[in-house]
C-alpha positions as CSV (number, residue, x, y, z in Angstrom):
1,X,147.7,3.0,0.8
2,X,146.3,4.6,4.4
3,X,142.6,4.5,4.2
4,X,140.9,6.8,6.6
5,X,137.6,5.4,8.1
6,X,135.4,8.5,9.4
7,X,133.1,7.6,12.7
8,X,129.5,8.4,11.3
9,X,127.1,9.2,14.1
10,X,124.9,6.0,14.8
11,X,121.4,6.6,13.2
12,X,119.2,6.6,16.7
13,X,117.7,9.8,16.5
14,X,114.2,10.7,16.5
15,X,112.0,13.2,15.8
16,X,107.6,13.3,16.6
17,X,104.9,14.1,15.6
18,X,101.8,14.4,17.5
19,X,103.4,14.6,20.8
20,X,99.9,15.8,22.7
21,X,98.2,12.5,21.8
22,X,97.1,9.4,23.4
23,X,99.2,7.0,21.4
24,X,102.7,9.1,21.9
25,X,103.9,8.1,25.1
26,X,103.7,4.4,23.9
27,X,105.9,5.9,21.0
28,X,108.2,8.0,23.4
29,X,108.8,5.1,25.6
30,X,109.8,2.7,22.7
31,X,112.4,5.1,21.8
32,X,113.9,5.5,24.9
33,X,113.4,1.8,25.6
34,X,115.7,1.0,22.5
35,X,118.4,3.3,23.6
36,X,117.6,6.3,21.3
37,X,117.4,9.8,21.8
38,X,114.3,12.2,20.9
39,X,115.4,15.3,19.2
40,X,112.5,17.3,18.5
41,X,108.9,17.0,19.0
42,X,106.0,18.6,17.5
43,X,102.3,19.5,18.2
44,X,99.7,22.2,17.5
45,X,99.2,21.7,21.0
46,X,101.2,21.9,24.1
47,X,99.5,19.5,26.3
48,X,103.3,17.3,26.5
49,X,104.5,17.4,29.2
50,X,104.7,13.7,29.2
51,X,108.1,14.4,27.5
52,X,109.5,15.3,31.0
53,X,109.3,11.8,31.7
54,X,111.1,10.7,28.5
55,X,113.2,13.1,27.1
56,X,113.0,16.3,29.0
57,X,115.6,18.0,27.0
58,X,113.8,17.6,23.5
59,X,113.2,20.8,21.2
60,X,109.5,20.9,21.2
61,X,107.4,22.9,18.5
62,X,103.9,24.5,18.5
63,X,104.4,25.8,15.0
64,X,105.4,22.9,12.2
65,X,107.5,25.8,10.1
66,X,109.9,26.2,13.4
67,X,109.7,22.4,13.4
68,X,110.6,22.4,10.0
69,X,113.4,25.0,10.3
70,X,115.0,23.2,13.3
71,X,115.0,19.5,11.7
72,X,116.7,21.7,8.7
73,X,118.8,23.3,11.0
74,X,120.2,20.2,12.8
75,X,120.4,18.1,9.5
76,X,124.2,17.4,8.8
77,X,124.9,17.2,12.5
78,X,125.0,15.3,15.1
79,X,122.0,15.9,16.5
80,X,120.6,15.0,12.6
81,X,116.9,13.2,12.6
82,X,117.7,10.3,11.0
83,X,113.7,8.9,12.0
84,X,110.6,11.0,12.0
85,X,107.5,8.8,14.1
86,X,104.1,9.8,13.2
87,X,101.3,9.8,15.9
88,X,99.2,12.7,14.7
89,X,95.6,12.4,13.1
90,X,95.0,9.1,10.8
91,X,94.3,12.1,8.2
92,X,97.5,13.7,8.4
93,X,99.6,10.7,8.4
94,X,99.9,10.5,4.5
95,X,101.3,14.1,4.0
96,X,103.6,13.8,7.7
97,X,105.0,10.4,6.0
98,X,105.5,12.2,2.6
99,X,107.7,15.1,4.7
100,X,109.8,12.6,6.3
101,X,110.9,10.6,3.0
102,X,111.5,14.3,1.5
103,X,113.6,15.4,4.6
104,X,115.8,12.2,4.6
105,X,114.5,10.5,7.1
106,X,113.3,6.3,7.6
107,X,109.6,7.0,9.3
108,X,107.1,5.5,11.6
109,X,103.8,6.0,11.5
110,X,101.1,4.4,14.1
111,X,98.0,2.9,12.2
112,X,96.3,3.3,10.4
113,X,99.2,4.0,8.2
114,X,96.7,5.9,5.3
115,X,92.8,6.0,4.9
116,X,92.5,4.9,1.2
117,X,94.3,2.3,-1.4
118,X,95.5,5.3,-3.4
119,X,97.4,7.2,-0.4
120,X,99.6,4.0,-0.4
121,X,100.5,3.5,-3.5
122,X,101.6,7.0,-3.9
123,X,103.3,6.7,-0.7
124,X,105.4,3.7,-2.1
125,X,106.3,5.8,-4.7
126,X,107.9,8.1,-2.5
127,X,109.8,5.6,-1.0
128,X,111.3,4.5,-4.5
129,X,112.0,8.2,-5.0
130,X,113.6,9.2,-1.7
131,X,115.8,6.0,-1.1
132,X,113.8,5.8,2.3
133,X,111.7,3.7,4.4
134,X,108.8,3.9,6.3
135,X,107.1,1.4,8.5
136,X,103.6,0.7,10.1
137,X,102.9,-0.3,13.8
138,X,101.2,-3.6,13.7
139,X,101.9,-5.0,17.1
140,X,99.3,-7.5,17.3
141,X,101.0,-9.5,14.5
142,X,104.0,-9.4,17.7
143,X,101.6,-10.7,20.3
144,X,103.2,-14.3,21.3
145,X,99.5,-15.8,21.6
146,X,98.3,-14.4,18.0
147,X,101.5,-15.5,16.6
148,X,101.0,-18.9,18.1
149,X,97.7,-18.9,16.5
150,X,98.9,-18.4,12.9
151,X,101.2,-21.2,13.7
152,X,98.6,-23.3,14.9
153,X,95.9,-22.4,11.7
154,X,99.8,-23.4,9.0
155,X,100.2,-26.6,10.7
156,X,96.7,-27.2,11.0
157,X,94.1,-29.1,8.2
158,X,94.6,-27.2,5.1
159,X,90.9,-27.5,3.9
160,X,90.0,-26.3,7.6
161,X,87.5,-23.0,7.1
162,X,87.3,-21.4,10.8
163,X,84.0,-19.9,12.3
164,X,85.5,-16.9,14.3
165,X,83.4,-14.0,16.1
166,X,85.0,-10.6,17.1
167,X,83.6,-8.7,19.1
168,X,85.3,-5.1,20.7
169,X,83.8,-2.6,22.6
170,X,85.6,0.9,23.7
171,X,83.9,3.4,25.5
172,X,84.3,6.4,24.1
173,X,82.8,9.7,26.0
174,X,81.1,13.0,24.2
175,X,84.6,14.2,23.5
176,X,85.1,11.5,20.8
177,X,82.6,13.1,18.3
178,X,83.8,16.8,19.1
179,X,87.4,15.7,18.3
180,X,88.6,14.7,14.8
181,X,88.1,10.9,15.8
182,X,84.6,11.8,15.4
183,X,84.7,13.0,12.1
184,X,84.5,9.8,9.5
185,X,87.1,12.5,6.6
186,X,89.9,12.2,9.5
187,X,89.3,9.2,11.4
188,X,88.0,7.3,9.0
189,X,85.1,6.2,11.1
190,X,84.8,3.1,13.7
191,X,86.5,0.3,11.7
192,X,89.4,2.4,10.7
193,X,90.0,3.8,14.0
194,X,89.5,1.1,16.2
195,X,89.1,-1.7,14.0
196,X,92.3,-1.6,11.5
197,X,94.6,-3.3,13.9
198,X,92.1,-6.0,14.4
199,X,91.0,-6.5,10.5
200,X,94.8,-7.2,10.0
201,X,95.7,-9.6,12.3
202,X,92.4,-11.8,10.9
203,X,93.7,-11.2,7.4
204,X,97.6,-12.2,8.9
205,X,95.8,-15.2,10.6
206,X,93.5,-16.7,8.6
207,X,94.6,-14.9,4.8
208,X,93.0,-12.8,2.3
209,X,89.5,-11.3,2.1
210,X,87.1,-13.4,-0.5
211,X,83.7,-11.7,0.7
212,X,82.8,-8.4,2.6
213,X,79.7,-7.7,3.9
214,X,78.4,-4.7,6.2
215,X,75.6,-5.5,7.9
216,X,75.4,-2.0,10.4
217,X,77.5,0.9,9.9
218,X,76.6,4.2,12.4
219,X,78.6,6.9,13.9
220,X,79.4,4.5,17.4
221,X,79.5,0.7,15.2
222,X,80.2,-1.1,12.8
223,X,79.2,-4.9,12.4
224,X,79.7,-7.2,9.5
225,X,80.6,-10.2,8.0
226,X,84.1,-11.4,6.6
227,X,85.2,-14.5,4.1
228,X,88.9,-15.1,4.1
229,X,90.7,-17.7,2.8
230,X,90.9,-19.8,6.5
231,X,87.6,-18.4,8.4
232,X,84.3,-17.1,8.3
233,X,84.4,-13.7,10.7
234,X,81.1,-12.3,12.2
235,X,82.2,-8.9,14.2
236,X,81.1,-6.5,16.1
237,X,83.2,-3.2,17.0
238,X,81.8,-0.1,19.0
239,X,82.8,2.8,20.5
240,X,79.3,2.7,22.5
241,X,79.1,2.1,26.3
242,X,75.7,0.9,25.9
243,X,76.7,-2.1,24.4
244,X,78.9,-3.3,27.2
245,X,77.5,-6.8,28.5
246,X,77.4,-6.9,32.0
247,X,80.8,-7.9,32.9
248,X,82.7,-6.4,30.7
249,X,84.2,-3.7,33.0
250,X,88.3,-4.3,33.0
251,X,89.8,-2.0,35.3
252,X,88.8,1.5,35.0
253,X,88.4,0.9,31.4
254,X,84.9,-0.1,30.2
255,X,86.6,-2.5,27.9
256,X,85.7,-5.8,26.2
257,X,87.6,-7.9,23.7
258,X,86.7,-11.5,22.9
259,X,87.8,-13.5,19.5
260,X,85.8,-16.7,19.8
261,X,87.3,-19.8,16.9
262,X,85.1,-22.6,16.3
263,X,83.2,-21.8,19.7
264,X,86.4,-21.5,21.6
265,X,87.2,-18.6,23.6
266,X,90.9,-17.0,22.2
267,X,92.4,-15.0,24.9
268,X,94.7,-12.1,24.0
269,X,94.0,-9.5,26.5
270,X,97.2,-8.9,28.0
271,X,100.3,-7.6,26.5
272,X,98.6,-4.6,23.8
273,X,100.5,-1.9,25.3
274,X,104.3,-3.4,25.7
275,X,104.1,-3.9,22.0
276,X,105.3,-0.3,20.5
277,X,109.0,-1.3,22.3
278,X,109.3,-4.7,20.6
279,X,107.8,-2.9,17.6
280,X,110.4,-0.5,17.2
281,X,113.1,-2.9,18.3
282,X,112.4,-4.9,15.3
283,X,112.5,-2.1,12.7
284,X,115.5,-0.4,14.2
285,X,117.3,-4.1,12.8
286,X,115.6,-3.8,9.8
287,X,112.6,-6.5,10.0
288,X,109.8,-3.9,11.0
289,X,106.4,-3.9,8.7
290,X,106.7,-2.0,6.1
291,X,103.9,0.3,4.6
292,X,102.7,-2.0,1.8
293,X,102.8,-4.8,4.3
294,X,99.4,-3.1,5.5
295,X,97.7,-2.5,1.9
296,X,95.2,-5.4,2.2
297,X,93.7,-4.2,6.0
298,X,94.2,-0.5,4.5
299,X,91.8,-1.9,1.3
300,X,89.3,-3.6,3.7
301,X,88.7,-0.7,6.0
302,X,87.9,1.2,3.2
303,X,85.6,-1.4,1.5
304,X,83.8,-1.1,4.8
305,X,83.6,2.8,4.8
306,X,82.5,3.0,1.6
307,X,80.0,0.2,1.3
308,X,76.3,0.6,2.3
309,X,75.1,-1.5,5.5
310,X,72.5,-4.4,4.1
311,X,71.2,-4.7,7.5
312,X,70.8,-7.8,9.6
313,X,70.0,-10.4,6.8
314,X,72.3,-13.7,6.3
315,X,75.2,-14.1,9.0
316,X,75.4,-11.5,11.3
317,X,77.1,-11.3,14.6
318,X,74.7,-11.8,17.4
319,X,75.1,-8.0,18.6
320,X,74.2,-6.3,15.3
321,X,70.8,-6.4,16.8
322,X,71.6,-4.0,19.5
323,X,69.4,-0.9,19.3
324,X,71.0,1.8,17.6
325,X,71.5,4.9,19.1
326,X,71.1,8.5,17.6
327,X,74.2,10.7,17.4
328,X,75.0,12.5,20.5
329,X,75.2,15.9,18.3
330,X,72.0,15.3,16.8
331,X,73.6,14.8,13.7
């Protein structure tokens, strides 16, 4: 009996959205870094011509219903979007996740993967339903020194609780609180936004929340108190320039990250932004993180949001006490 084996185009193909924004070059250039192609791109706003440098010779979209038609168009083909990465708005990433399932596609979605509990659990429903997959970025779990650290904390004492301190500062100019990372609904305010990654590599590390406690929660920071399983976390996360100590400059970033274990200074500093390529590398073989692998930083960031600040009493991180600042909109 002759059996006729058809040559199926190799599923490398992307499609993205949120092409205008800070996050998608690191997106763009894990794609072409991995040997795929970019298909067709996608952003109310045509601020992209960082594409020229990637994939010049990508459809690119102003309008998501000629984004839409074209994907449509294409499907069956080989030009067919067999992946659809998500880099717009943390708001929008639920519903752009949803759309890729329903079109076909596996997805990728930069964190924070959803704002709330709920969005995930109906997002995993989708996955049942579609026969699909989508995955989360969560590079810092891929950094070779905090992987080294969770090997360090198995092997360790296993009735050893850890004092740790975070403590990360971001500038952030006036155009933060004009843009949607300035709104809490979208962004999901300072721990979500620039705290997510951060809250689940301590929960990778050191295991599962016991305790939350918020001590100060404004529009620039957020400072609490954590109890997992392995450590006792005091941070401190900011978006406030303000709170810079005096050497914190790092380049032309006004930057500083310190994890501090038992009085230790953890360095980590080098290596954030190579980590979308390895990322990606991993899922394309099938061993990415998976949505639900990020439901227990998803269900902390939201504790945090949601929970009224206390105010410095009991174990607070040493910068909590910083003055706090009014909002820059007079809001």
């Amino acid at each position: 009996m002759l059996k006729i084996f058809v040559s199926l185009p190799p599923m490398n193909n992307f499609a993205l959205i949120g092409a205008a924004g800070y996050i998608a070059p690191r997106h763009m250039r894990a794609i072409k870094d991995n040997g795929c192609s970019l298909m067709a791109a996608y952003d109310r706003f045509d601020s992209v011509g960082i594409l020229d440098s990637y994939f010049p010779d990508a459809a690119f979209f102003t309008e998501n219903e000629q984004f839409d038609r074209y994907l449509s168009k294409i499907k069956g083909t080989p030009k067919q979007t067999d992946w659809l990465s998500v880099c717009s708005p943390n708001h929008t990433h639920d519903a752009y996740i949803r759309y890729g399932l329903r079109l076909g596609s596996n997805v990728i979605c930069e964190k924070p993967v959803v704002l709330n509990p709920h969005n995930l659990e109906e997002l995993l429903k989708v996955e049942e339903q579609t026969g699909r997959k989508a995955y989360t970025i969560l590079q810092l779990r891929l950094h070779e020194s905090i992987a080294a650290l969770k090997k360090k904390i198995e092997e360790g004492p296993k009735d050893k609780i850890y004092d740790v301190d975070l403590t990360y500062i971001t500038s952030r100019g006036l155009w933060y609180y004009a843009s949607w990372k300035g709104d809490v609904r979208k962004s999901g305010g300072v721990a979500t936004n620039i705290g997510v990654h951060f809250y689940d590599m301590l929960i990778w590390v050191f295991g599962p929340v016991k305790k939350s406690v918020v001590h100060v929660s404004t529009h620039d920071r957020v400072a609490g108190y954590l109890e997992l399983e392995r450590a006792r976390v005091r941070y401190f996360l900011s978006i406030n320039a303000d709170n810079l100590p005096a050497n914190a400059v790092q380049g032309e970033k006004r930057t500083f990250r310190t994890l501090s274990i038992d009085g230790d200074e953890f360095e980590f500093s080098a290596g954030f932004t190579e980590l979308h390529t390895e990322s990606y590398r991993r899922i394309l073989r099938g061993e990415g993180f998976r949505i639900s692998e990020a439901a227990d930083c998803i269900r902390l960031v939201s504790e945090i949001r949601n929970t009224a600040p206390i105010g410095l009493k009991g174990d607070y991180h040493p910068l909590a006490k910083l003055p706090l600042a009014p909002h820059p909109f007079g809001w």
